[in-house]
PQR file of N, CA, C, O and H, with PARSE charges and radii, in Angstrom:
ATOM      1  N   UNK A   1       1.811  48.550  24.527 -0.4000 1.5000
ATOM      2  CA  UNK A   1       2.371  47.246  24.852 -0.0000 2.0000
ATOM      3  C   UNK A   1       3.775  47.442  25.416  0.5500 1.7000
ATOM      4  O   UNK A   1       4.568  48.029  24.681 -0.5500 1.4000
ATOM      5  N   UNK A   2       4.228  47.008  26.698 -0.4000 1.5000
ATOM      6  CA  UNK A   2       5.459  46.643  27.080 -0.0000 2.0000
ATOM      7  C   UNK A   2       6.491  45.956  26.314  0.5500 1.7000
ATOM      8  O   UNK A   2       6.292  44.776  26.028 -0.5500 1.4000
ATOM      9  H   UNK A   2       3.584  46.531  27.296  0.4000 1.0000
ATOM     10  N   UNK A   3       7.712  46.607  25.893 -0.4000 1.5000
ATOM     11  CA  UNK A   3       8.695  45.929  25.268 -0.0000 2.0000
ATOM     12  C   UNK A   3       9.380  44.527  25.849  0.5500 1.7000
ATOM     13  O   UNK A   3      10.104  43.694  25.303 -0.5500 1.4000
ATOM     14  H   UNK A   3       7.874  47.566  26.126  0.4000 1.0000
ATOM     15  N   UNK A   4       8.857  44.624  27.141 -0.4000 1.5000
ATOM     16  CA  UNK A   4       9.623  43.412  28.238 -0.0000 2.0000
ATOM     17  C   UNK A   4       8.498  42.171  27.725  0.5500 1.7000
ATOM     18  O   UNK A   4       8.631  40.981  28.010 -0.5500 1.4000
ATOM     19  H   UNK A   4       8.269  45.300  27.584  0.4000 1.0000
ATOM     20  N   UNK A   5       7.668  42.599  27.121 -0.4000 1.5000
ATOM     21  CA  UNK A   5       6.509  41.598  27.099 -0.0000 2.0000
ATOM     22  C   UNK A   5       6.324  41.191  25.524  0.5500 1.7000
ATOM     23  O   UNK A   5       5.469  40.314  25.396 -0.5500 1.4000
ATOM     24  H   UNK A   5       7.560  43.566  26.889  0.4000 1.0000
ATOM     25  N   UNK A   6       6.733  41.485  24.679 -0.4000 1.5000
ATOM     26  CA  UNK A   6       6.802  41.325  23.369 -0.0000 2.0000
ATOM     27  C   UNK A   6       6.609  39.659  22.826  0.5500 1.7000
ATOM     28  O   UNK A   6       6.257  39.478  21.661 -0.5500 1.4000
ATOM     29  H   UNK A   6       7.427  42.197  24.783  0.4000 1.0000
ATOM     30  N   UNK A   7       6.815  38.689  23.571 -0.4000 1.5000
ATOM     31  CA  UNK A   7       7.134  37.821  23.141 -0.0000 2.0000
ATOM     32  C   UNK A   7       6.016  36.914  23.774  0.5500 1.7000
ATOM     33  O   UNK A   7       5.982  35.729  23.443 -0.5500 1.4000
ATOM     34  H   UNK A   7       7.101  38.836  24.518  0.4000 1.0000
ATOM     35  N   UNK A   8       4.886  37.530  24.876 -0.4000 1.5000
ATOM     36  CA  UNK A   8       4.226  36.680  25.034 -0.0000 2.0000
ATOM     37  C   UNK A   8       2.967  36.721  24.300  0.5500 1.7000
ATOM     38  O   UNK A   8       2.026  36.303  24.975 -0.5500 1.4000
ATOM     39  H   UNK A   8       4.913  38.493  25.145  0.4000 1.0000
ATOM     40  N   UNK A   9       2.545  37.252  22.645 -0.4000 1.5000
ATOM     41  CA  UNK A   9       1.535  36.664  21.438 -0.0000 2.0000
ATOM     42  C   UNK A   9       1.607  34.787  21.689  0.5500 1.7000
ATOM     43  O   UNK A   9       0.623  34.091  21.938 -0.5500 1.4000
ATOM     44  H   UNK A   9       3.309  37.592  22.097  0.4000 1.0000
ATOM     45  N   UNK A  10       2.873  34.346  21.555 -0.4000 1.5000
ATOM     46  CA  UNK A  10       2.698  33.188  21.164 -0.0000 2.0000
ATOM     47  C   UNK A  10       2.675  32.148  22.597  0.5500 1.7000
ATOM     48  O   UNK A  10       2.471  30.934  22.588 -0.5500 1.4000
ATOM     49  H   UNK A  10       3.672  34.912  21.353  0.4000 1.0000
ATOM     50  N   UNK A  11       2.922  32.931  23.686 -0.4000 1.5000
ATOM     51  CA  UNK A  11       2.673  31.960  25.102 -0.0000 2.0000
ATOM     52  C   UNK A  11       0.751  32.078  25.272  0.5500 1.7000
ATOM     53  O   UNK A  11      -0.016  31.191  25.648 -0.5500 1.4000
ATOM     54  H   UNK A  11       3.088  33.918  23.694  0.4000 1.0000
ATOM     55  N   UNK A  12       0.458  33.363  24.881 -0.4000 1.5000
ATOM     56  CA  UNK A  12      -1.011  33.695  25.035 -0.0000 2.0000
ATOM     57  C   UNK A  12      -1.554  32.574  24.124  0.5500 1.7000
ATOM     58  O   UNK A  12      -1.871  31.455  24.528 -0.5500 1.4000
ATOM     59  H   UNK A  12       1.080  34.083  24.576  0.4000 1.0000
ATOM     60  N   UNK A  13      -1.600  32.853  23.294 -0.4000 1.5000
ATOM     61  CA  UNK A  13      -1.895  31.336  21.921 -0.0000 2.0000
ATOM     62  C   UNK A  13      -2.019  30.292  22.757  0.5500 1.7000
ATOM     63  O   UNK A  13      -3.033  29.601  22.848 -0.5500 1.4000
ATOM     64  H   UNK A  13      -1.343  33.762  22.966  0.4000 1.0000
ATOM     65  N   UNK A  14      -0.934  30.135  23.430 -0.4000 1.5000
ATOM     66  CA  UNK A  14      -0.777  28.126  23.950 -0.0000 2.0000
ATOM     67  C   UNK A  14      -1.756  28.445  25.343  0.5500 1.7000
ATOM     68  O   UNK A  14      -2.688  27.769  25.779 -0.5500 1.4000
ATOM     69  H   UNK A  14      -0.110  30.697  23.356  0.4000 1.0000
ATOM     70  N   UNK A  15      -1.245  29.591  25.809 -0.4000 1.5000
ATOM     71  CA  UNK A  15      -2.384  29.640  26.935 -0.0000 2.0000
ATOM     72  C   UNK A  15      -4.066  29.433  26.598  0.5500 1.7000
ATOM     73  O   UNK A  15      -4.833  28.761  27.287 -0.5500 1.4000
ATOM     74  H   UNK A  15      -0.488  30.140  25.455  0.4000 1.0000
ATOM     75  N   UNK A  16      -4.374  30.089  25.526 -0.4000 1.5000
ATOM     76  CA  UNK A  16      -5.800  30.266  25.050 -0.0000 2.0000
ATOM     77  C   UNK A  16      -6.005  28.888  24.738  0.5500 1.7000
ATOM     78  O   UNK A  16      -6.941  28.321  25.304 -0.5500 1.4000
ATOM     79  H   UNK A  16      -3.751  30.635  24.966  0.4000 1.0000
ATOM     80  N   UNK A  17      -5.224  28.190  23.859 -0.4000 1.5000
ATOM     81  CA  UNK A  17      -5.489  27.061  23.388 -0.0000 2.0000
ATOM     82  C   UNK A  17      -5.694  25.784  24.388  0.5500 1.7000
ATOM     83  O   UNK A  17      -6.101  24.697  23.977 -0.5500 1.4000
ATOM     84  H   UNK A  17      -4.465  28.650  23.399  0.4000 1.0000
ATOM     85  N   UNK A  18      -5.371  26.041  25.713 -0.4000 1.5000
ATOM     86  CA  UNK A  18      -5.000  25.063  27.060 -0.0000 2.0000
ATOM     87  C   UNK A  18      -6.304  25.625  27.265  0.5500 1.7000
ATOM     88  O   UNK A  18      -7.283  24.896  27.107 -0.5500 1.4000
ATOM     89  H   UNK A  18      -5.040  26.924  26.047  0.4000 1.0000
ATOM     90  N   UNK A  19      -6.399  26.434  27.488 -0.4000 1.5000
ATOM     91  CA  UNK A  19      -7.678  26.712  28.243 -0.0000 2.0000
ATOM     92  C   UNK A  19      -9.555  27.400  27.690  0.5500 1.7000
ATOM     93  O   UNK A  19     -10.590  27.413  28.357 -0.5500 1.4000
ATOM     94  H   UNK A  19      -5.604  27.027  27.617  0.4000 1.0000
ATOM     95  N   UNK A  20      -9.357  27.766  26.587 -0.4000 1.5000
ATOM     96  CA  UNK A  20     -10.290  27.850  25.854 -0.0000 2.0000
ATOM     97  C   UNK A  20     -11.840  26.955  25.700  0.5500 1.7000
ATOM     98  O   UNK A  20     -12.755  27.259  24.934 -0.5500 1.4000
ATOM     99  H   UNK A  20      -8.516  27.755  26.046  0.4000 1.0000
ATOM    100  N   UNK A  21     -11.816  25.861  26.602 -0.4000 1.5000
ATOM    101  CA  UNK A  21     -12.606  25.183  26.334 -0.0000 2.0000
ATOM    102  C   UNK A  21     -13.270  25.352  27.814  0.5500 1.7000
ATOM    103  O   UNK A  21     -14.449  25.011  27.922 -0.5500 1.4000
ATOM    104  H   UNK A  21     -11.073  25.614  27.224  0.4000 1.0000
ATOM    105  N   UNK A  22     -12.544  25.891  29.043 -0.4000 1.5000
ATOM    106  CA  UNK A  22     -12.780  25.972  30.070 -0.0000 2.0000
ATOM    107  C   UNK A  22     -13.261  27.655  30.252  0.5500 1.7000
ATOM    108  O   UNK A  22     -14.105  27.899  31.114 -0.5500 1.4000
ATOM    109  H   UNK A  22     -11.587  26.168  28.955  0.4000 1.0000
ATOM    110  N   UNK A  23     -12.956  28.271  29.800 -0.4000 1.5000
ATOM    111  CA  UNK A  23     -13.102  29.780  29.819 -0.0000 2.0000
ATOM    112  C   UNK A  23     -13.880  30.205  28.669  0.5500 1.7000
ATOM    113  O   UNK A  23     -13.923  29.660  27.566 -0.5500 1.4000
ATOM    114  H   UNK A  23     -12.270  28.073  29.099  0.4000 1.0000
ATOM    115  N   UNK A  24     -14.834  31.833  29.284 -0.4000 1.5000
ATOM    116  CA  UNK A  24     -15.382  32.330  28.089 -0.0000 2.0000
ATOM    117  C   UNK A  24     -14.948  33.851  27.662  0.5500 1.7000
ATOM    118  O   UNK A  24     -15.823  34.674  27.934 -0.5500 1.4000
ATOM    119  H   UNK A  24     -14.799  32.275  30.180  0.4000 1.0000
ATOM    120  N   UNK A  25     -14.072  34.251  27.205 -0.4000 1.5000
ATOM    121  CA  UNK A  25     -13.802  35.301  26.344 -0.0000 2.0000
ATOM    122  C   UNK A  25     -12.088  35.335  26.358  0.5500 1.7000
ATOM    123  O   UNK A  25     -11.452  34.442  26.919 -0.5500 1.4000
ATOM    124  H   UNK A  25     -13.361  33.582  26.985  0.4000 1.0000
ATOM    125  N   UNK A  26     -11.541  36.285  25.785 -0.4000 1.5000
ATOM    126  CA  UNK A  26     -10.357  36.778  25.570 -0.0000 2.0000
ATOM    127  C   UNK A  26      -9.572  37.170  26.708  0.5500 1.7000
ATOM    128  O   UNK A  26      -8.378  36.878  26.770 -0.5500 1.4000
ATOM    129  H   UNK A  26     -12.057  37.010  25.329  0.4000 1.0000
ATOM    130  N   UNK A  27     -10.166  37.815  27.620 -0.4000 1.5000
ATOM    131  CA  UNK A  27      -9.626  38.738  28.273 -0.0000 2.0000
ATOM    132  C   UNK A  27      -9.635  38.139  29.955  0.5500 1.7000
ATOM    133  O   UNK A  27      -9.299  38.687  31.005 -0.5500 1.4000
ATOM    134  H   UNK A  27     -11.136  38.052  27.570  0.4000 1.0000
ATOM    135  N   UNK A  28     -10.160  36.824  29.666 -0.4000 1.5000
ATOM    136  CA  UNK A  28      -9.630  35.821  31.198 -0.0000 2.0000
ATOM    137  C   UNK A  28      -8.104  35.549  30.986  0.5500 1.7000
ATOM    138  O   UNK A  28      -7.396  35.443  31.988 -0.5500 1.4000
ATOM    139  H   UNK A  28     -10.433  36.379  28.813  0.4000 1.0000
ATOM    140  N   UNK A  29      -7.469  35.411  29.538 -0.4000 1.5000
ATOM    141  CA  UNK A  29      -6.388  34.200  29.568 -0.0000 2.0000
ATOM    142  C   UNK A  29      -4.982  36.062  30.409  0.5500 1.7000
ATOM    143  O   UNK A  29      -5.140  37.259  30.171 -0.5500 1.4000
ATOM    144  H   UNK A  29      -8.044  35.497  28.724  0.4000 1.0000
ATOM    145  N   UNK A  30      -4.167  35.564  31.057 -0.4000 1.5000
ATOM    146  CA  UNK A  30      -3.492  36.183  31.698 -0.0000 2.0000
ATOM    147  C   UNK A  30      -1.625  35.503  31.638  0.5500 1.7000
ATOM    148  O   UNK A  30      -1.217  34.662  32.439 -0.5500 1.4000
ATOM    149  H   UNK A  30      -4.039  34.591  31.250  0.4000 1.0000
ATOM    150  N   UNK A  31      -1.024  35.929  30.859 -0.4000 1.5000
ATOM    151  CA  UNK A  31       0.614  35.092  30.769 -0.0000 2.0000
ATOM    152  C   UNK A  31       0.995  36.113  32.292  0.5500 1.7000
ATOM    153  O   UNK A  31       0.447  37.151  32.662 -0.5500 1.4000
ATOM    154  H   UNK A  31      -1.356  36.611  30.208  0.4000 1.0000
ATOM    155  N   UNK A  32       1.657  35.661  32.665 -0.4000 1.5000
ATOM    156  CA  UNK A  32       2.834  35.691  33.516 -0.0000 2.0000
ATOM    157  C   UNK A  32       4.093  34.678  33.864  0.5500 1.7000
ATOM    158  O   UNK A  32       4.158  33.480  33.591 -0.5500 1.4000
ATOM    159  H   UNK A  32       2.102  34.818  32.365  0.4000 1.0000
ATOM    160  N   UNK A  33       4.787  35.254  34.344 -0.4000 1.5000
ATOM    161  CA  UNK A  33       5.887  34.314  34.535 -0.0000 2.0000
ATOM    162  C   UNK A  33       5.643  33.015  34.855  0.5500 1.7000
ATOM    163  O   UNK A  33       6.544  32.348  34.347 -0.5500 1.4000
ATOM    164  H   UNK A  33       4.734  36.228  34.566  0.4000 1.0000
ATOM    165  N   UNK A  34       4.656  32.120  35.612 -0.4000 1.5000
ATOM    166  CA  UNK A  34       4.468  31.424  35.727 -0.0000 2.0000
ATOM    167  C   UNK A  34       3.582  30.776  34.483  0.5500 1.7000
ATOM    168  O   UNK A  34       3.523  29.551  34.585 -0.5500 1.4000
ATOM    169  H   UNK A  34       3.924  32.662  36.025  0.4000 1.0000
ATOM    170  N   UNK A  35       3.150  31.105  33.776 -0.4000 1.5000
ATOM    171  CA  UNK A  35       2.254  31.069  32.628 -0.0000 2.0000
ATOM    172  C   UNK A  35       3.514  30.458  31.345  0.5500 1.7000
ATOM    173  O   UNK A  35       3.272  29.549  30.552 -0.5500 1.4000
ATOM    174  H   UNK A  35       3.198  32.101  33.694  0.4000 1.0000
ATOM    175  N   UNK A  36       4.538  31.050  31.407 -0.4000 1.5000
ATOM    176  CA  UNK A  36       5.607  30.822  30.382 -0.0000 2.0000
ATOM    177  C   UNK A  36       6.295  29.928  30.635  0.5500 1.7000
ATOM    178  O   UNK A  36       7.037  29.416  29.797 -0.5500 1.4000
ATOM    179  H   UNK A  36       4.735  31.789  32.052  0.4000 1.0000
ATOM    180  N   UNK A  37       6.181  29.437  32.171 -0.4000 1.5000
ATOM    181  CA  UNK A  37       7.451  28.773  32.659 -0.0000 2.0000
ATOM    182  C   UNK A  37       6.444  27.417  32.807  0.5500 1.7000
ATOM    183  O   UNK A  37       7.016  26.345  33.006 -0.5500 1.4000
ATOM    184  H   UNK A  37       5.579  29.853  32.852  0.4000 1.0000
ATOM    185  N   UNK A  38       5.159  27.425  32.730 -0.4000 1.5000
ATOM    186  CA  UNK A  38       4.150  26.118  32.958 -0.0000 2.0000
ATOM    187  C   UNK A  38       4.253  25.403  31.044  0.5500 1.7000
ATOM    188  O   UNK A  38       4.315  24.231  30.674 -0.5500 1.4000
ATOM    189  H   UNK A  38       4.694  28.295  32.569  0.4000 1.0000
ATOM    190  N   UNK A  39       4.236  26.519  30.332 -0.4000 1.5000
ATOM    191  CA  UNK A  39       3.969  26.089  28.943 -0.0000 2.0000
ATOM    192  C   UNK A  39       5.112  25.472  28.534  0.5500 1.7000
ATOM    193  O   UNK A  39       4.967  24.372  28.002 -0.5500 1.4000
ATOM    194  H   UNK A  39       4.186  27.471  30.633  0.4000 1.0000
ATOM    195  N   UNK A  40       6.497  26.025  28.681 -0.4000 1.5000
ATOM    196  CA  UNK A  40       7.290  25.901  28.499 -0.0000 2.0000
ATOM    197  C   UNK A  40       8.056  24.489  29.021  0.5500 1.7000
ATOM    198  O   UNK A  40       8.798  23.776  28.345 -0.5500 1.4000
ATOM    199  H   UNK A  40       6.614  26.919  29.113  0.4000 1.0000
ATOM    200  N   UNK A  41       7.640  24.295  30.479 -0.4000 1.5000
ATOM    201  CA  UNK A  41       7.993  22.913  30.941 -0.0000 2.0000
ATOM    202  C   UNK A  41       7.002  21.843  29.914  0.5500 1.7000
ATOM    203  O   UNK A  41       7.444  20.982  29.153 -0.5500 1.4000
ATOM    204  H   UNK A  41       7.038  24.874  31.028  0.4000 1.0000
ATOM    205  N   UNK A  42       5.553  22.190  30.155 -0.4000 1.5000
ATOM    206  CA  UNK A  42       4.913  21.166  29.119 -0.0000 2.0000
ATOM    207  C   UNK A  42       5.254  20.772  27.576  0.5500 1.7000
ATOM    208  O   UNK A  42       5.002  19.719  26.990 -0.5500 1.4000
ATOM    209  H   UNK A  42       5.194  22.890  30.773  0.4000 1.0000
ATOM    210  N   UNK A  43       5.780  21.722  27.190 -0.4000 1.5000
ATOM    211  CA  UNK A  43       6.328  21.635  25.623 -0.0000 2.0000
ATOM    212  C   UNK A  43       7.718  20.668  25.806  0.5500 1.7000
ATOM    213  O   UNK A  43       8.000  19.818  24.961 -0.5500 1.4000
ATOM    214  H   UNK A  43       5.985  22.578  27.666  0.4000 1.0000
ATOM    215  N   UNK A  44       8.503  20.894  26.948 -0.4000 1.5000
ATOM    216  CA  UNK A  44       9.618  20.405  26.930 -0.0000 2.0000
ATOM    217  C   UNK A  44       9.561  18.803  27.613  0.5500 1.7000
ATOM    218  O   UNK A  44      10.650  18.251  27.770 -0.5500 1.4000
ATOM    219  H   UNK A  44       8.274  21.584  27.634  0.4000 1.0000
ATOM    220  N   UNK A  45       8.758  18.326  27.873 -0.4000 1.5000
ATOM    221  CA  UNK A  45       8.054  16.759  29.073 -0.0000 2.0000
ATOM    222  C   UNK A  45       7.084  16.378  27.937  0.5500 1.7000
ATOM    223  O   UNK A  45       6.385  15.396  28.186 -0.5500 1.4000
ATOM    224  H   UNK A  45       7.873  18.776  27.746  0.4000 1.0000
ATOM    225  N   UNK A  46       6.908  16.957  26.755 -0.4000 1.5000
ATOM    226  CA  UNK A  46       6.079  16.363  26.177 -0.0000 2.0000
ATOM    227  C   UNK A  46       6.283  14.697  25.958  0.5500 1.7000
ATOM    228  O   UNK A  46       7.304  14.116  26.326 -0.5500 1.4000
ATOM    229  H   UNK A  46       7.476  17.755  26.552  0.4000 1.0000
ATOM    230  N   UNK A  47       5.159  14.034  25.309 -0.4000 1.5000
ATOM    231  CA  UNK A  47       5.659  12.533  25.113 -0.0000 2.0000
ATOM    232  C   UNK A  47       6.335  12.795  23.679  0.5500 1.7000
ATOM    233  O   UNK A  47       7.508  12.500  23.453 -0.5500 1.4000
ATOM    234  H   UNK A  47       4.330  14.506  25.010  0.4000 1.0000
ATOM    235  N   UNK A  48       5.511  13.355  22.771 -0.4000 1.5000
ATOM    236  CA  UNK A  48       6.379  13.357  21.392 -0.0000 2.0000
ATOM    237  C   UNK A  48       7.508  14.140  21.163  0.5500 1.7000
ATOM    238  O   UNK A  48       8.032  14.182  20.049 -0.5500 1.4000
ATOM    239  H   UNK A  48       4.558  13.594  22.954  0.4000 1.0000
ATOM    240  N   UNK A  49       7.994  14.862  22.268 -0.4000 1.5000
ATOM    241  CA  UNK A  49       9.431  15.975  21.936 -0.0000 2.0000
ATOM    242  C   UNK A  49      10.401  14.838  21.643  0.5500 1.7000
ATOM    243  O   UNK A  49      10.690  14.081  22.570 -0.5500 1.4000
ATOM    244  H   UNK A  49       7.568  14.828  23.173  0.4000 1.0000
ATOM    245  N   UNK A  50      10.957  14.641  20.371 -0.4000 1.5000
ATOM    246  CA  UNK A  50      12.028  13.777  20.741 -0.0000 2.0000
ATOM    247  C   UNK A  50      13.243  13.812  21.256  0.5500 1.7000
ATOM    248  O   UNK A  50      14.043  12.905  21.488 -0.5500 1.4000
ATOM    249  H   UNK A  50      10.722  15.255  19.618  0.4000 1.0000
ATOM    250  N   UNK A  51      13.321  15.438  21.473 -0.4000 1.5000
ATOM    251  CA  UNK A  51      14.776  15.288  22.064 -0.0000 2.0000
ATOM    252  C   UNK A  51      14.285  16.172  23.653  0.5500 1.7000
ATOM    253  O   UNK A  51      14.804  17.189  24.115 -0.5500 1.4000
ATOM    254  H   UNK A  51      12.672  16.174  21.284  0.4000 1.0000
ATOM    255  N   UNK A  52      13.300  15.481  24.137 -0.4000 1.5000
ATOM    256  CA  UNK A  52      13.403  15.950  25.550 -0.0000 2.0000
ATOM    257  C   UNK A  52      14.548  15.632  26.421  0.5500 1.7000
ATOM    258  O   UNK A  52      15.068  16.372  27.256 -0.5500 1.4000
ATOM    259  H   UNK A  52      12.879  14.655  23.762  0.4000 1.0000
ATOM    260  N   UNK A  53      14.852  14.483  26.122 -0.4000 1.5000
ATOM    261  CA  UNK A  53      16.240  13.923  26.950 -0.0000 2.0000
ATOM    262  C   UNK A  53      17.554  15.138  26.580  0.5500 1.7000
ATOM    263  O   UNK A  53      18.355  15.648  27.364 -0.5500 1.4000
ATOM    264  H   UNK A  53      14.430  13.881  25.444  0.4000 1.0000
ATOM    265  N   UNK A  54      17.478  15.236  25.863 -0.4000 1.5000
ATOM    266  CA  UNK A  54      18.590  16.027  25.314 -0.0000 2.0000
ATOM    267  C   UNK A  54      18.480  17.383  25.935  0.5500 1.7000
ATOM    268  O   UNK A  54      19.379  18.049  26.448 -0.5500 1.4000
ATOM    269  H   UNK A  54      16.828  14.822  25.227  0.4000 1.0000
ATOM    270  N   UNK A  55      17.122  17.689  25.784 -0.4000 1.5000
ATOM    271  CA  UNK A  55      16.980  19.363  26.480 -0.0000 2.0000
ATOM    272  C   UNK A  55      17.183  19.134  27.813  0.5500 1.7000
ATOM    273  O   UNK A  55      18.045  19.839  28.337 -0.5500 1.4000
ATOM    274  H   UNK A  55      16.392  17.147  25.367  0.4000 1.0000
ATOM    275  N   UNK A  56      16.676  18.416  28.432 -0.4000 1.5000
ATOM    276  CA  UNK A  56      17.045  18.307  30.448 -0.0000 2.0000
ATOM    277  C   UNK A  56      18.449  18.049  30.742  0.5500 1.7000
ATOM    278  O   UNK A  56      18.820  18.882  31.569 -0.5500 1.4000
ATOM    279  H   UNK A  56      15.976  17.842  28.007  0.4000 1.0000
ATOM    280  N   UNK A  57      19.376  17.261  30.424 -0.4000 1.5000
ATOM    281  CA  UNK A  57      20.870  16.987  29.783 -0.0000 2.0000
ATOM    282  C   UNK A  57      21.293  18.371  29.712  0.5500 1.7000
ATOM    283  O   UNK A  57      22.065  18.795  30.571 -0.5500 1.4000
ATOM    284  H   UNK A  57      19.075  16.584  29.752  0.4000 1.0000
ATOM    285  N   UNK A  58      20.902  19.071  28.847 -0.4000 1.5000
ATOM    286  CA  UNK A  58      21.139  20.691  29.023 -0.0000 2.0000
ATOM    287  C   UNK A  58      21.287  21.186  29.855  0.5500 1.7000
ATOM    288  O   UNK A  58      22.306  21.682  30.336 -0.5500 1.4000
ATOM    289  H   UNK A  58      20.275  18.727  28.148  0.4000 1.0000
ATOM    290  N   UNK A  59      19.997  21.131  30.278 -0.4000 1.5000
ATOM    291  CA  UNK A  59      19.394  22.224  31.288 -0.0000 2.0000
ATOM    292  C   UNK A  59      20.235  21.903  32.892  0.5500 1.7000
ATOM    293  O   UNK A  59      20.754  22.659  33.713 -0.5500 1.4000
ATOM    294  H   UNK A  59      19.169  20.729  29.888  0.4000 1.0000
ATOM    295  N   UNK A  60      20.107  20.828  32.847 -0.4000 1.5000
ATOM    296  CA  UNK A  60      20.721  20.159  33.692 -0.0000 2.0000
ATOM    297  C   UNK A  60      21.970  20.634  33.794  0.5500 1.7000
ATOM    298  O   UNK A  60      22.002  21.348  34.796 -0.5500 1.4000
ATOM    299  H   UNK A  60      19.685  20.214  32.181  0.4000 1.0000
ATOM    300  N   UNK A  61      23.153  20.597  33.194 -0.4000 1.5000
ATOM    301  CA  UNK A  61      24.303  21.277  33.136 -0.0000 2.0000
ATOM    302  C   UNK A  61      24.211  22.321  33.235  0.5500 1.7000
ATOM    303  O   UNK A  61      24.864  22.920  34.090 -0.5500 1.4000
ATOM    304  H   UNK A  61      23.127  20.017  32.380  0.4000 1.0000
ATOM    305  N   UNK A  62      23.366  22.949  32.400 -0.4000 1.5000
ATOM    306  CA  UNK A  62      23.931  24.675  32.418 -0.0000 2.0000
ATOM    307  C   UNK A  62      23.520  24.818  34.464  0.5500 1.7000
ATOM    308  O   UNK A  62      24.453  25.266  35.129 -0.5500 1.4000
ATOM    309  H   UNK A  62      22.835  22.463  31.706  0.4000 1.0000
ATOM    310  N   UNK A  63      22.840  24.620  34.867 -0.4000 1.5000
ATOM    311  CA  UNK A  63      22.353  24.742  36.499 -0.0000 2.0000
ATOM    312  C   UNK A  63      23.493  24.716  37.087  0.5500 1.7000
ATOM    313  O   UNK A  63      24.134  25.604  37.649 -0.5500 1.4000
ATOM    314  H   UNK A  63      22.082  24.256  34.326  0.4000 1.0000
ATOM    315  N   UNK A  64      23.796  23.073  36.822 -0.4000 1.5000
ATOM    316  CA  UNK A  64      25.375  22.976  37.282 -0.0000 2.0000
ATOM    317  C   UNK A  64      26.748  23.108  37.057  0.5500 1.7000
ATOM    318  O   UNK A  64      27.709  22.504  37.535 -0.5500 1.4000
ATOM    319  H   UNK A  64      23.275  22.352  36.365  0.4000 1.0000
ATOM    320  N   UNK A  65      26.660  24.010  36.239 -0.4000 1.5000
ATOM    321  CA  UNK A  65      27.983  25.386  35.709 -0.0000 2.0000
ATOM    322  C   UNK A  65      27.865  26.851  36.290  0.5500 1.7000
ATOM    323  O   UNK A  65      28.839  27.567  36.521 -0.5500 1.4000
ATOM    324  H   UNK A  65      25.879  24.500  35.850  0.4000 1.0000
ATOM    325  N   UNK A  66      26.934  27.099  36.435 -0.4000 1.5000
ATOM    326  CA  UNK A  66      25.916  28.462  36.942 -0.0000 2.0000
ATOM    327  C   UNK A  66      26.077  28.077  38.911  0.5500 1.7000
ATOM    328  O   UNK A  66      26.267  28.927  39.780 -0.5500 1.4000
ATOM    329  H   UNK A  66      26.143  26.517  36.248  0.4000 1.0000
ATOM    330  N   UNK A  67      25.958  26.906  39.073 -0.4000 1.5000
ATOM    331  CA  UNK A  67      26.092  26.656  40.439 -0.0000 2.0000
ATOM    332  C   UNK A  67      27.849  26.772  40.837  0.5500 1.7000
ATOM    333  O   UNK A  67      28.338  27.447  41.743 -0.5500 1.4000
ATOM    334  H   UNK A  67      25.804  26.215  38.366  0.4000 1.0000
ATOM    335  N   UNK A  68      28.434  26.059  40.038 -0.4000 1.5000
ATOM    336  CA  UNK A  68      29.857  26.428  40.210 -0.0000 2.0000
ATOM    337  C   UNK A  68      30.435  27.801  39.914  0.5500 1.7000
ATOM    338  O   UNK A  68      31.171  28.416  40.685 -0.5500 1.4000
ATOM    339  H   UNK A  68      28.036  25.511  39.302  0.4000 1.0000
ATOM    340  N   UNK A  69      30.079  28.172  38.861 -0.4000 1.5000
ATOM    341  CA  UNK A  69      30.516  30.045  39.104 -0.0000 2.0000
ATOM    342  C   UNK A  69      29.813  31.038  40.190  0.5500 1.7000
ATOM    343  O   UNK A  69      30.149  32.202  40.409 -0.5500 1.4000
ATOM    344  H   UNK A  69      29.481  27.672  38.234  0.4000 1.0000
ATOM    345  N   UNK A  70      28.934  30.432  40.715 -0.4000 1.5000
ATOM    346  CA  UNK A  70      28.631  31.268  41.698 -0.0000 2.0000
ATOM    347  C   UNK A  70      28.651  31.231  42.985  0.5500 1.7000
ATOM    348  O   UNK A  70      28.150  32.020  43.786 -0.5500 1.4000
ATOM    349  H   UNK A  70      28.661  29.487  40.537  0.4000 1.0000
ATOM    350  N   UNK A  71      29.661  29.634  43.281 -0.4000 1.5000
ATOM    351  CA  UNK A  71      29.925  28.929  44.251 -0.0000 2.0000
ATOM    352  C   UNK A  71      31.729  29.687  44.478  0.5500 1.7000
ATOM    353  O   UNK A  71      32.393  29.726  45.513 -0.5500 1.4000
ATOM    354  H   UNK A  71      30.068  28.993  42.630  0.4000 1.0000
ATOM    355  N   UNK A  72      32.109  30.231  43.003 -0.4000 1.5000
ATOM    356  CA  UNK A  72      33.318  31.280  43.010 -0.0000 2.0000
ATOM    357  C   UNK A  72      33.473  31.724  43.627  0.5500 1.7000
ATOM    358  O   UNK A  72      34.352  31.473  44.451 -0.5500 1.4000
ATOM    359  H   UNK A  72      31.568  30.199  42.162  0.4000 1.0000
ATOM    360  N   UNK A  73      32.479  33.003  43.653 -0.4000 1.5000
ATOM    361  CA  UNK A  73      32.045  34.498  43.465 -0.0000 2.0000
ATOM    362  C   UNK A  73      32.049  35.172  45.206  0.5500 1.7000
ATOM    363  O   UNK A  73      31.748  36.347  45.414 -0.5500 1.4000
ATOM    364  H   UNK A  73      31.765  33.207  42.983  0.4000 1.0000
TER
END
């Protein structure tokens, strides 16, 4: 197992679990970057997250702090 990859057990889970009903065995479900970054938006747009507002508010800033230091540079 790749050390860079350690952390996707639990993106595979949400992947299997999204798609499990559409697919037949183990070894279709595939994480990649786009795989983490699809789950990850859905977890965060959910209807019940209650602090989705709060996380985009975030996210939102940090972009536009990251845009100004590199608007420095």
């Amino acid at each position: 197992m790749n050390v860079d990859h350690s952390n996707d057990c639990g993106v595979w889970v949400a992947k299997w679990m999204i798609e499990c009903g559409h697919k037949d065995g183990y070894d279709k479900i595939v994480v990649g970057s786009e795989t983490r970054l699809r789950v990850a938006i859905d977890l965060i747009l959910h209807r019940f997250n209650n602090v989705k507002d709060l996380v985009i508010q975030k996210a939102s800033q940090y972009w536009q702090d990251l845009h100004k230091t590199n608007k420095r540079k």
